[in-house]
N, C-alpha and C positions, 0 to 999 in steps of 0.2 A: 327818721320815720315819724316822729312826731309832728316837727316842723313842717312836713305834709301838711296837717289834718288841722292844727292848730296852733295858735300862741302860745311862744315858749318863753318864760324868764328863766336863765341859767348862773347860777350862784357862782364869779367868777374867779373865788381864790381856791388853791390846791385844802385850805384850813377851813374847816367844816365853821357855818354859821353857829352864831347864840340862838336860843331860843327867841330873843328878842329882834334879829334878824331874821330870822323865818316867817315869824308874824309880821314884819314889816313887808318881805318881799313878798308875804303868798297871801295876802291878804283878801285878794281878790281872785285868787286863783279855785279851781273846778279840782285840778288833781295836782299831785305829789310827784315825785320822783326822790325816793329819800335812800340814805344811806347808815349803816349799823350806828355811825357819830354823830346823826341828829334826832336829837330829842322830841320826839311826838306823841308828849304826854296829853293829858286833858285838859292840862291848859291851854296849852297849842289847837288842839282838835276843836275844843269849846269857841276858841277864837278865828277861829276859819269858817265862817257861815257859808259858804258856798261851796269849799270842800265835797267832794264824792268820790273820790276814789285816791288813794297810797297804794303806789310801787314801789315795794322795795328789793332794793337791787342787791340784793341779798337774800341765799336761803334761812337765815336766823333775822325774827323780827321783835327779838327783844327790846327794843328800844321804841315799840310802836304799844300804845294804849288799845290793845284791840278790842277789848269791852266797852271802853269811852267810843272809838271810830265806829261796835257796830249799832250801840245806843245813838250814834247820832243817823246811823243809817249810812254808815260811808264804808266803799269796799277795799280790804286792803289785799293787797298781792304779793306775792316772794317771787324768787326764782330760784324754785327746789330740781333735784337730781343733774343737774346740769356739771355740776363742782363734785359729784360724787368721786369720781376718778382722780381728778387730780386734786384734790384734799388727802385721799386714802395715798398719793404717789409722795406726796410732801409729809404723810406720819411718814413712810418708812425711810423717808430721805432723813427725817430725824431720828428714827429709830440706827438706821445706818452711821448715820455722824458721830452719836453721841457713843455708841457700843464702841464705836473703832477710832475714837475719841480723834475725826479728821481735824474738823475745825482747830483744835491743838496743835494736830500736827503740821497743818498749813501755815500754821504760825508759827511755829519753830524753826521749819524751814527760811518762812521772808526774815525770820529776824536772826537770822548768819547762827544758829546753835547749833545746827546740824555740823561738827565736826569729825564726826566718826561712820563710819560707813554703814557700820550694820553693827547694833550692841542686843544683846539676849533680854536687856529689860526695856529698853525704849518704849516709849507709848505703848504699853501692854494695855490692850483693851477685853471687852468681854467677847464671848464668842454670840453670835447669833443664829448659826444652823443648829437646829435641834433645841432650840432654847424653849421657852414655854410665855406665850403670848398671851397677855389676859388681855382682854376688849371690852370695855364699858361702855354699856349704848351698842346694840347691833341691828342699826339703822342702816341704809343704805352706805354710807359709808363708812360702819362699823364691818360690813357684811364686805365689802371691797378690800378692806386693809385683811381681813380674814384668808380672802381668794390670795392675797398676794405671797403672804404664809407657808403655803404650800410648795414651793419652789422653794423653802429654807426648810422642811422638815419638821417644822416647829408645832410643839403640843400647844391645841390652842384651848382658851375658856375664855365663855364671855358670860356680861350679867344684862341682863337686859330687864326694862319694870313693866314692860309689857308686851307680849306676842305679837313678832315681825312678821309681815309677806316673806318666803324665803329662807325660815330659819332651819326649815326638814332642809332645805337644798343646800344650806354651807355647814351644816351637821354633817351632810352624809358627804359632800366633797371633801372638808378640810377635818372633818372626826371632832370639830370644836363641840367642847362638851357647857352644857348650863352650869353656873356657881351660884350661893350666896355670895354678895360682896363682898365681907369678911375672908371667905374661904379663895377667892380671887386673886385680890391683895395677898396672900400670904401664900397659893402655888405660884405665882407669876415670875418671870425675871425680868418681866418687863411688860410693863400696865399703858394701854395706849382710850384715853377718853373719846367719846363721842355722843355727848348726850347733849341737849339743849339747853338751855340755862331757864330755870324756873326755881319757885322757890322751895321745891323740892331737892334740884340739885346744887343750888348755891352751898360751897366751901363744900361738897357731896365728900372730898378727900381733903380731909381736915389734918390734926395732928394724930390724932387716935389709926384713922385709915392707912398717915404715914408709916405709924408705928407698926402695923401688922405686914407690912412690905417685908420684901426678904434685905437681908444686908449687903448691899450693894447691886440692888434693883436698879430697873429705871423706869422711870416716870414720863409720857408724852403726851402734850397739853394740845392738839388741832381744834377744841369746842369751842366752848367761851373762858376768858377769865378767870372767872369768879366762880367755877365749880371747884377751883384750888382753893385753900386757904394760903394764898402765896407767902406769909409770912413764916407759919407754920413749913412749908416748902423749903424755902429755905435753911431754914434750922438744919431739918432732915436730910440739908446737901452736905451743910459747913460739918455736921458732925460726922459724916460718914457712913451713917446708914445706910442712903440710897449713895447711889452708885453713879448718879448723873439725871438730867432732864432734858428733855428737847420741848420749849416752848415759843408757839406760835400764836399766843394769845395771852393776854393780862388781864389783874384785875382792874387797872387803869392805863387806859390806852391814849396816848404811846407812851409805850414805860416811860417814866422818870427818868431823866440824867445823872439821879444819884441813888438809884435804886442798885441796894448791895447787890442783887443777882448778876450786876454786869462787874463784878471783882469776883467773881467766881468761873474756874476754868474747866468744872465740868459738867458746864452746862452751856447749851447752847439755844441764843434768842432771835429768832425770825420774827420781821412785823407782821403778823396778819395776812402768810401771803398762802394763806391754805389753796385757794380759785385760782392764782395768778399765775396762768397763761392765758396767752395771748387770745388762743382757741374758745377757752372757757370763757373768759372775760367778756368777747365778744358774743356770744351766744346768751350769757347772759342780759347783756345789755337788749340784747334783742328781744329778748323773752320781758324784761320790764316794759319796752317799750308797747310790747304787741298786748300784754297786760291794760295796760293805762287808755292805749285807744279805744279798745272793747270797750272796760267800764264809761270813758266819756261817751261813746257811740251808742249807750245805753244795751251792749250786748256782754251778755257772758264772760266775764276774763278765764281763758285757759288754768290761770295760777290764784283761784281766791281762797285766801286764808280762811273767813268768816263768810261761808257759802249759805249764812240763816240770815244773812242783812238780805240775802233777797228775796226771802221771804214774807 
């Protein structure tokens, strides 16, 4: 779609550029098309004079200077609601895994343990109908993982820091009632995130937060990283406390190769594939593209983050 309209340079390795290759390849470049692994701080931004418009292909744009891009008068874009559904389909495929501890048992099978047919303690896992779902962030896709709820029975609470489009209408569907965060954390059986990363919610569930969890909770990460205190996290696996995690996000992306979380078995680590189907993907991609022609075409983008740059 782009290739249409204009010249396109395309960054040809699957491994996200340096900063220092960004500025080399877009030097000369009008607009962006960037991703959650490229850095477009103010330095970057300061050094792109011709720069006007960032797509990102992504509904979260934390890794974009949005103050720097609308001081210089450049517009940037996301592609929001598109991943609502299947982000909210990948918590409960986590939520699912880790309560009926599959992943384990998938491997006990390939790895010849299974010798006995049927034993009364085998992979005893937690129940999930009628359990009690805490939801942080009830954003569009806090308000989806909510709807899905409902077909398991489950008492729902959520915390939210500010009033949502929507929230009388999955009150009165799903009977999810408001919490303080403290009082959340500690009716939950299982706490599923979805808040954005600001620096509000950096490490938002810290040690203290873990501590208030019940004993043998579970924890599921579909946001950013780094609203876990992932060290602290851990602790709270190895000892016991919680009960398991399903995480789709770090606080350094792609985890470590020798990061302790992957010697631990009751937890389960997906890369970052909250979006990733085929359907979603693609639609996304669309929606950047149709973003980025508009701002070059000097019209309106559908998706602008910083809608006072054109002012």
């Amino acid at each position: 779609m782009i290739r249409e309209k204009f010249e396109v340079k395309v960054w040809p390795s699957e491994y996200p550029p340096s900063k220092q290759e960004i500025l080399e390849m877009a030097k000369d470049c009008k607009g962006l098309v960037t991703l959650l692994s490229d850095p477009i701080d103010e330095e970057v931004i300061s050094m792109l004079p011709n720069l006007k418009v960032i797509a990102q292909y992504a509904v979260g744009y934390d890794n974009i200077d949005v103050k720097q891009a609308t001081r210089r008068g450049i517009i940037v874009t996301n592609t929001p609601g598109v991943l609502t559904e299947a982000t909210a389909d990948l918590a409960w495929s986590l939520i699912m895994s880790v309560s009926r501890r599959i992943v384990e048992a998938d491997q006990y099978v390939r790895g010849g343990k299974w010798n006995v047919a049927w034993g009364p303690q085998l992979l005893l896992g937690s129940d999930v109908f009628g359990a009690t779902l805490g939801i942080i962030g009830m954003g569009r896709i806090g308000q989806a993982v909510a709807k899905r709820a409902v077909g398991f029975n489950m008492r729902v609470l959520y915390h939210t820091r500010s009033h949502r489009d929507g929230l009388e209408e999955i009150e009165k569907l799903v009977g999810a009632e408001a919490r303080r965060l403290d009082t959340l954390l500690h009716e939950s059986d299982i706490v599923s995130l979805h808040v954005p990363l600001t620096s509000k919610t950096h490490h938002m569930i810290g040690r203290r937060q873990l501590g208030l969890m019940r004993a043998g909770s579970i924890l599921i990460n579909t946001s950013r990283g780094a609203v876990v205190d992932q060290d602290a996290l851990y602790d709270a696996l190895v000892s016991g406390h919680l009960g398991g995690a399903g995480l789709d996000v770090f606080e350094d992306e792609p985890l470590s190769k020798d990061s302790p979380l992957l010697g631990l078995s009751n937890v389960v680590l997906v890369p970052h594939i909250g979006s990733a189907t085929t359907k979603t993907r693609a639609t996304m991609a669309s929606m950047c593209a149709t973003n980025i022609i508009a701002a070059l075409s000097d019209e309106k983008p559908p998706n602008i983050v910083n809608p006072e740059v054109l002012q």
